[in-house]
N, C-alpha and C positions, 0 to 999 in steps of 0.2 A: 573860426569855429562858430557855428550859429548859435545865435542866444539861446536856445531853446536847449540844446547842449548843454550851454556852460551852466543853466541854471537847472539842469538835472543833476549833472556834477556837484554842486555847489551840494544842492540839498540832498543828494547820497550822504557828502560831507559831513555838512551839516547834521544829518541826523545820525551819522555812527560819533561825532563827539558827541553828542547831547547824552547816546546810549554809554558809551564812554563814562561821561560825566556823570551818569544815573548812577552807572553801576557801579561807581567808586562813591558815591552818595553812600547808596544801600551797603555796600562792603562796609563802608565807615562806620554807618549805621550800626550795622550788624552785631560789628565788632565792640562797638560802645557797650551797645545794647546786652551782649552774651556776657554772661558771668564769670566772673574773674573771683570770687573767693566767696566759700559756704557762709552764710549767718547762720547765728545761732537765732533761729526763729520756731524751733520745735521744743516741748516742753521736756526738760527731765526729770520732773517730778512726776509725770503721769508718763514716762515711759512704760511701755514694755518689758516686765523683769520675769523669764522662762530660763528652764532646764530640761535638755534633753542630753539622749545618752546615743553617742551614735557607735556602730558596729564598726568596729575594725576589721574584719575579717580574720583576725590572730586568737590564736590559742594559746596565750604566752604563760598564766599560771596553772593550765593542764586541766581542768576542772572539767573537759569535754565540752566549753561554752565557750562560743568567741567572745572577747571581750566588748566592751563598750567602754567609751571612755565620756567621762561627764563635761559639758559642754554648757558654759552659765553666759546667757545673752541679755545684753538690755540695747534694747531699740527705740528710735521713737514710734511712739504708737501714729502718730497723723498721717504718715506718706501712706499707710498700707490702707485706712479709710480712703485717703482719696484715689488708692490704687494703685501708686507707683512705687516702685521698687528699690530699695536704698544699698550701697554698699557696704565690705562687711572692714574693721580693721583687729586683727586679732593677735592674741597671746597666748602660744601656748608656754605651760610654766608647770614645771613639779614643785613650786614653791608654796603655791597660792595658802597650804592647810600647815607644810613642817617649818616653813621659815621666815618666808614674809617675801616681799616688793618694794623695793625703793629706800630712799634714806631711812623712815623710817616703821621700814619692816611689815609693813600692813598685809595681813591676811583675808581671805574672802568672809565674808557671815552670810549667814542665810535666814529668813522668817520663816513661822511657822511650815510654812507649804513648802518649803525647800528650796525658796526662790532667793537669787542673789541679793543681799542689801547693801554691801558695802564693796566692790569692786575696788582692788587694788589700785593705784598710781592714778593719773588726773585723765587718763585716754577717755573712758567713758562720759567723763562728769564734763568735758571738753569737746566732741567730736559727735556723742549722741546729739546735745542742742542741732548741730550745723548737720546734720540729714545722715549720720551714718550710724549703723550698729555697732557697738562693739564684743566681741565675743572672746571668752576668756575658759581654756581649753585645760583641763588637770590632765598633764600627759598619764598615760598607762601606769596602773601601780601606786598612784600618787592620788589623796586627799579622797573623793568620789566617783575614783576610774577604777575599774578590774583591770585585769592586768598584772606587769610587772616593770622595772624599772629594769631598761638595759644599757642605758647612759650612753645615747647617742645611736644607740644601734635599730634594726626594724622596727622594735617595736613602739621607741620613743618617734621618729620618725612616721612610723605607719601611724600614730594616735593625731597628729597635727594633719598629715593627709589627708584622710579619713574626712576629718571635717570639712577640708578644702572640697571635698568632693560631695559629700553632702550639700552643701552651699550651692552646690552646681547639678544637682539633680544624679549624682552617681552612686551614690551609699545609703543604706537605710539608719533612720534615726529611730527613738523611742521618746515615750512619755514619761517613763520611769526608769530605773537600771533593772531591771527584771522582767518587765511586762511585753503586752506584744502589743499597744495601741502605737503606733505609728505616730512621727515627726514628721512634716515638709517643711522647708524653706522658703516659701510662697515670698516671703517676703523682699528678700532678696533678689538683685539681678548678678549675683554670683562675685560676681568683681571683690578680691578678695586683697588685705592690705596685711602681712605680718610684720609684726615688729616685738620685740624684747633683748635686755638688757643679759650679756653670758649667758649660761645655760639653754633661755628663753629664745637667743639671737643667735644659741647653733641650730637652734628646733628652724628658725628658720632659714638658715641656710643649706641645713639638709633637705626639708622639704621641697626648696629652689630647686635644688640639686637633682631633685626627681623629674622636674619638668613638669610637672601636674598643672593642668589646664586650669584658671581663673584666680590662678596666684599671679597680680599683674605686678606685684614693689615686693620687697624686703626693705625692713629698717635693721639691720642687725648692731648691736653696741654691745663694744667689749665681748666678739662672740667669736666660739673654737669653730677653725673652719674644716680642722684633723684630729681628732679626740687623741693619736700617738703624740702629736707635738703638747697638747697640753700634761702628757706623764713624763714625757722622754723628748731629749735632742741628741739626736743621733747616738741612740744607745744611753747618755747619759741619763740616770733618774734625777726629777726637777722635784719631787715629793717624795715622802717613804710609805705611802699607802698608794692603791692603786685604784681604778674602778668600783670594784667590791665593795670599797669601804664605804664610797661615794654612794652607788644604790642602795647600801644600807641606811645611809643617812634621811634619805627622799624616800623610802618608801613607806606607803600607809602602813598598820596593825592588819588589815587582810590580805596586803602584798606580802608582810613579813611573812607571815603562817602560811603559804600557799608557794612561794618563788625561792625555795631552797635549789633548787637544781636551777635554776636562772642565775643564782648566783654562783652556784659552783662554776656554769659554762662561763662565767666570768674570771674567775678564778683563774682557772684554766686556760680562758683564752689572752690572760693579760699578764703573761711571767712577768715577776722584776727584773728580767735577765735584760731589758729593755729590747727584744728582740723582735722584729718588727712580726705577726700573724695574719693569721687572715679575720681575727677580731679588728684588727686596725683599718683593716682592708675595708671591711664593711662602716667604718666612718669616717672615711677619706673621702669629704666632699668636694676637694680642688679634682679630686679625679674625674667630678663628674659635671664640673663646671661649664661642660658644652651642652649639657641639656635645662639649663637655666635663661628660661624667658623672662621671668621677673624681670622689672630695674632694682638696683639696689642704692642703698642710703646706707653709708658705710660709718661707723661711729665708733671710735677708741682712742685710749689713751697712750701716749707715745710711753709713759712709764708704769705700764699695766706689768707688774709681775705675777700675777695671777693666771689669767690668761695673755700669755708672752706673745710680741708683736709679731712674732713672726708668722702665728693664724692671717691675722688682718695682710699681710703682706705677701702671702703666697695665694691666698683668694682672690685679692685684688688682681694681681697679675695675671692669673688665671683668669678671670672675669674681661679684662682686658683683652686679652688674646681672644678671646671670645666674642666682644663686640657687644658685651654686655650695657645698658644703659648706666650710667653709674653715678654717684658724689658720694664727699669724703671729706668726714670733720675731726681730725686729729688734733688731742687736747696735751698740756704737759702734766693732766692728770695720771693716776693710777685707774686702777677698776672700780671708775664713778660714773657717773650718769649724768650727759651734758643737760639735765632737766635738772642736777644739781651745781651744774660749774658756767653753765651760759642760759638760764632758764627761758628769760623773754626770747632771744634769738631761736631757741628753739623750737620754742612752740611755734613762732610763727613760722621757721622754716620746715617744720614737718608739717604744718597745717598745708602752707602749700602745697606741698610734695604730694600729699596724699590727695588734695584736691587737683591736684596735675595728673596724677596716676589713676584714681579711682572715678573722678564723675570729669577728665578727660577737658579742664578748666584752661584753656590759654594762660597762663600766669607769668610766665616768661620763667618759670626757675629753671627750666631744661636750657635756657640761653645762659645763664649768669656761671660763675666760675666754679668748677668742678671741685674745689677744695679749698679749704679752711682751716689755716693752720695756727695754732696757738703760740707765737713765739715767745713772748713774754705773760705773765698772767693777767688773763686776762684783754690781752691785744692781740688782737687777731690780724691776719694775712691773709691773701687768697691768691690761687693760680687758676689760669685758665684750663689749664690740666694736670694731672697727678699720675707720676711725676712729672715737673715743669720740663718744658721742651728745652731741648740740649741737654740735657742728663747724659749722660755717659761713664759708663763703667772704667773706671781709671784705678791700674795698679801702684799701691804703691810698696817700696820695699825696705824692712829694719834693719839697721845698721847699725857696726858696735860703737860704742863711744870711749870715752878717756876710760872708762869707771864702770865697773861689770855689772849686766840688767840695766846702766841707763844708756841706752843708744840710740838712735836718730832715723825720723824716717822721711822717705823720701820716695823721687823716681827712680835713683837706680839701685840696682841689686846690690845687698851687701855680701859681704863675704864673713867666713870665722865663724864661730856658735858664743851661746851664749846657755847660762846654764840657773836651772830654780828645781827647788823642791817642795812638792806639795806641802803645804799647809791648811788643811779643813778648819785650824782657828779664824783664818784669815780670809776676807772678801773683798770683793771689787771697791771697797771703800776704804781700805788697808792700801791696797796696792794704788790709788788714784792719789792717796794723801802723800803716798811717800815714790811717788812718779822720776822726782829728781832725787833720790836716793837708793843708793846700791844697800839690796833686800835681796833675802834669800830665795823668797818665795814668789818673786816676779820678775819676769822680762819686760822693760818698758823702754818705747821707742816713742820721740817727740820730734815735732817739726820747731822750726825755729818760733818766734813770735810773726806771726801772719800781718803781711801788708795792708790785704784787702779783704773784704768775708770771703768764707769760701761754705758754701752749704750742700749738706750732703740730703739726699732724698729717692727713699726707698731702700733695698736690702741690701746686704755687704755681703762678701765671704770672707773670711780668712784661710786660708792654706800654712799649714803647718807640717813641717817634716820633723820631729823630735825619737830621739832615742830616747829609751827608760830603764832602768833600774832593775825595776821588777816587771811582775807580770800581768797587772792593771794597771791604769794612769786616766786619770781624768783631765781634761781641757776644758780651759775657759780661753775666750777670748773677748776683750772690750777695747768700746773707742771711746774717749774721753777727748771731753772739752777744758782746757785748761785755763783756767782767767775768771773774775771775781762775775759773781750776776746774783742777782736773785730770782729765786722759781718758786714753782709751786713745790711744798714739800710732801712728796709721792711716798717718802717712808715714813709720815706719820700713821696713826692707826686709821686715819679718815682718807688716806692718800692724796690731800692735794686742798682739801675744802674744811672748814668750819661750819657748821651748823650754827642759826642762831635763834634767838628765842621766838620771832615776828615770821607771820606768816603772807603768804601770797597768793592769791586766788585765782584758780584756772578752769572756767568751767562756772555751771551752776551745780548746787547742794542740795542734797536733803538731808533729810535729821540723820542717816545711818550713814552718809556719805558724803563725805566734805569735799569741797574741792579746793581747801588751802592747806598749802602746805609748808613746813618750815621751811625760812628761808636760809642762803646760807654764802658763804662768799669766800676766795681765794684765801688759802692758809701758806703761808710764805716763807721764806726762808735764802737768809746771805748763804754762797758757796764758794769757796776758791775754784771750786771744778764740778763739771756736771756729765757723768756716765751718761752717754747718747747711746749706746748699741752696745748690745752684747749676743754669745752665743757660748753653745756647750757640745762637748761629744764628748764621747767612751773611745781612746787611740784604741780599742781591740774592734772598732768598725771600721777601719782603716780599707778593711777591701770590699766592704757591703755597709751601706747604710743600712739594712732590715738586719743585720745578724752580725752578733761579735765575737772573737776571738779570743784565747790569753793569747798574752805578747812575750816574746822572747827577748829577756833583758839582755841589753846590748848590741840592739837591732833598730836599726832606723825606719819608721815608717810614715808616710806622706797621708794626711787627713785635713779633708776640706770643712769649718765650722760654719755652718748658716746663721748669721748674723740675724739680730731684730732688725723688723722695717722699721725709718724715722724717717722723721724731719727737722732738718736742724741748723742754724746758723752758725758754723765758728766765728766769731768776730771778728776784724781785722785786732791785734793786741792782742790775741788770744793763740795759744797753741793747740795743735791737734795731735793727739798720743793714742799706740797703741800700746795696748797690754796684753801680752800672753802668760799666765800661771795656769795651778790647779784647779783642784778646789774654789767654786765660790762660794763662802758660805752661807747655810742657808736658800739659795737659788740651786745648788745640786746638791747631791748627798753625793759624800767620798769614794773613793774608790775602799777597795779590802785592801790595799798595803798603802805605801807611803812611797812614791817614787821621786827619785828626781832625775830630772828628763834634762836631755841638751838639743838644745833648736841649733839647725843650721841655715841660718839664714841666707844662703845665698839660696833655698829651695823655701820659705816662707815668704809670703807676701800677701798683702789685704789688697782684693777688690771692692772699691767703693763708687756710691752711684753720686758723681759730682756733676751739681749745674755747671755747665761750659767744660765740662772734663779733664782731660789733662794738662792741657794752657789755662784752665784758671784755677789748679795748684799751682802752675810755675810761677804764674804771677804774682798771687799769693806770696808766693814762698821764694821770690827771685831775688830779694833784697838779704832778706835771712839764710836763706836755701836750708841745708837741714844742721844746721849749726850744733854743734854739741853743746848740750847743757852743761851747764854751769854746776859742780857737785855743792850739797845742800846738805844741813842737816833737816830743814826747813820742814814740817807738817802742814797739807794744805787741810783747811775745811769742807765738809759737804754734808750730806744728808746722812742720816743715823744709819747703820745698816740695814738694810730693807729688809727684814726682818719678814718669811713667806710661809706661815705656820698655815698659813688661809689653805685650805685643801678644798674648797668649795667653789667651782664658776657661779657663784653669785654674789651676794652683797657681804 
């Protein structure tokens, strides 16, 4: 080859590595160089503190005026002098004027001019500094919105919209609630972040649910993803009030006077008969989970009886299927707020999130593990996805033993019935203490003492085929952890957490606006056993989940109970029990008579979602296999009865 070749060659070469080598310079560069997480370098004392009222487009208290609902922002003032445009992260809340936000309760205030001073929870006093607004929304009806409260439906829903859309140049806004000078958004590049705590954290999964352009995250915590499931399971009533009472509770003194016939359609559309309508229809957001672009940030308590896991775990799913972007911080709280049971961990992991989601920051949290799970308190776990890979739904089937209601479960089908009568005195804390004892009021089935762990994650069913007595019957069904631990105690009145007197600072303050707040830390408690999942139905839905039947005593009928989602460890040394009774009490209200029902179990059996599925029960359980207990007069310990007076998704 002539030289003159090879040294053309050469320096081709030559100069695509160098370009090579440049542009992995400059990439490296780049990437150094490109910001990886907001400072707090804007002021919040000299924020931006406005109200405006934007147009719903709804007529909801009839008044012939569409309503407006009031919208309180504090921004930093700096980005919009030098002209750039900031993200929005918002709340919308019926709480902000009748009840309060957070541990401890804080309501909005305003100064003279009507303008915000004291902004609920630590978002603003926190996330204004670091370039973003926060915007904090009084749904319809509520605090300085017209309107009316319709708990979940259009118009709660339309009031959160609305703004989204505003933010983005699609709704008109005002300077006053009455006036006609007009609001823009100029400030904003739209990009819009919701998050709040139940009630606040179905506002935003219904709005998800709409698909509305420049909603880019939800943070939803402890939030209804079906307004039916938080009154009714499957027919059963979980409370003895319904909606009504609820919008009555949230609404202003100019919603009360003006939204009688709002409330009646409530009424109306939400029988006790727990029968499914098209009122439900219209707050079934799993329905509409395929028009949800959002990512979401998924946040609850594995023993929320409040709002019951089974929201979080049919959304999830649903959001799954869908290809939703997703993570998932499951606590062994009740309906707390991981800002009061993991406070540092959370700030900084939603600060990412939101700096990953809204100004679009490389941070790597979309790489890190999809879930967070609380197994002890305070100690956390994580999977790379939720539920962990190999999950598999594996049945398993109860079986009688020596001694009638305590019998055995396992892989294969039992045969014979087993028999209990309701009792509305008695609750899942009744029947878990007295597991190895023959009781009237419950059917319980346990596996032997467990070899290895075996952990269950995500939702159960039970399948129940029971004759009854009379002509209503209620069903529970729970799984129980059997073996000594200690948790977080979920039935005390704080569910999980202690308050204590020292504070902790998130955020910068002003004098109307702090940004510390009490601190507080795991409240505990020894257990002999610990209820992991439970579920409920009405046997007279036996052939419709939306609608129920009386039932003809001395008729066998087959009904499927949808379990709560979990996550949970059995221990190796520990057993895993199911329980079938009435009545739980407190968690449902009774039926009108007193039946007693006979299961046949060769046609009952529990579907549960176990890592490694059916071979890692057998395993589990190949030394012991499903061994008949030992009869007991023995009382095991656990948590008080969960005692669910709370008729409120919030605090």
């Amino acid at each position: 080859m002539p030289k003159r070749t090879r040294f053309t060659i050469w320096r081709s070469l030559a100069t695509a590595a160098t370009a090579a080598l440049l542009a992995a310079f400059l990439t490296q560069t780049a990437a150094q160089s490109a910001p990886q997480e907001s400072r707090p370098v804007y002021s919040y004392a000299n924020a931006v503190r406005e109200a405006v009222w934007v147009d719903t487009g709804l007529d909801g208290d009839g008044d012939g005026k569409t309503d407006r609902v009031a919208v309180d922002i504090v921004r930093p003032s700096e980005p919009a002098r030098q002209g750039r445009k900031v993200p929005v992260i918002m709340d919308a809340s019926p709480y902000y004027s009748c009840c309060g936000r957070g541990n401890e309760g804080q309501l909005k205030t305003y100064d003279a001019g009507g303008n915000v001073v004291q902004m609920p929870l630590f978002y603003d006093n926190y996330f204004v500094p670091r370039g973003y607004a926060f915007v904090g929304v009084d749904l319809a009806g509520t605090n300085r919105s017209d309107g009316c409260v319709d708990v979940g439906g259009r118009s709660d829903i339309q009031s959160a919209k609305a703004v989204v859309d505003w933010l983005n140049g699609r709704a008109k806004a005002y300077t006053t609630r009455t006036g006609t000078v007009g609001a823009k958004a100029s400030w904003t590049n739209g990009k819009t972040g919701m998050i709040g705590k139940s009630w606040d954290g179905t506002i935003a999964n219904g709005v998800a649910a709409t698909g509305v352009k420049g909603l880019k995250t939800i943070v939803p915590i402890s939030a209804i993803s079906s307004w039916y499931d938080y009154y009714f399971a499957k027919g059963a009533p979980l409370y003895d009030s319904g909606p009504d009472w609820l919008s009555g509770y949230v609404d202003s003194p100019d919603a009360q006077a003006k939204c009688a016939a709002v409330q009646q359609k409530i009424v109306d559309g939400a029988p006790r008969t727990g029968d499914w309508t098209p009122f439900w229809t219209e707050r079934d957001y799993v329905k509409d989970a395929s028009k949800v672009k959002a990512s979401v940030f998924l946040v609850h308590g594995l023993q929320d009886l409040n709002v019951r896991t089974k929201n979080f775990g049919q959304w999830w799913d649903a959001l799954a299927k869908n290809g939703v972007e997703r993570k998932i911080w499951l606590s062994q709280t009740g309906h707390v707020d991981p800002f009061d049971y993991r406070r540092a961990d959370f700030v900084d992991t939603l600060h990412r999130w939101f700096d990953h989601e809204l100004l679009g920051y490389d941070n790597g949290i979309d790489r890190q593990p999809m879930a967070d799970v609380e197994r002890h308190p305070d100690q956390w776990v994580t999977s790379k996805v939720w539920p962990p890979s190999g999950t598999a739904t594996t049945t398993l089937h109860p079986a009688r033993g020596t001694q009638a209601g305590v019998g055995t479960l396992g892989l294969h089908t039992g045969t014979g019935t087993e028999t209990f009568t309701d009792n509305p005195r008695e609750s899942e804390t009744d029947w878990a203490a007295a597991i190895d004892n023959s009781t009237a009021d419950k059917a319980g089935f346990v596996t032997g003492p467990l070899t290895k762990d075996l952990r269950l994650s995500g939702s159960s069913k039970v399948t129940v085929t029971a004759t009854p007595t009379t002509s209503t019957a209620h069903l529970s069904a729970v799984l129980v952890d059997v073996g000594p631990d200690t948790i977080r105690d979920y039935a005390d009145s704080a569910e999980g957490i202690t308050t204590l007197t020292d504070r902790t600072c998130w955020g910068e303050s002003t004098a109307g606006d702090s940004a510390c707040f009490l601190a507080t830390q795991a409240k505990k408690t020894a257990v002999d056993y610990t209820v992991l999942s439970r579920g409920w139905a009405d046997l007279g839905n036996h052939a419709s989940a939306t609608k129920g039947v009386p039932l003809t005593p001395g008729k066998a009928y087959t009904i499927t109970l949808d379990l709560a989602a979990t996550d949970h460890v059995v221990p190796a040394g520990h057993r895993l029990a199911l329980i079938v009774a009435g009545t739980d009490k407190d968690l449902i209200d009774p039926p009108s008579t007193t039946p007693t029902l006979t299961l046949n179990l060769s046609r009952t059996a529990a579907q549960l979602p176990l890592v490694g599925g059916a071979s890692a029960f057998a395993k589990a359980t190949a030394v012991t296999g499903s061994r008949t207990p030992t009869a007991t007069t023995t009382t095991l310990d656990g948590v008080r009865v969960p005692r669910n007076a709370q008729r409120v998704p919030g605090n």
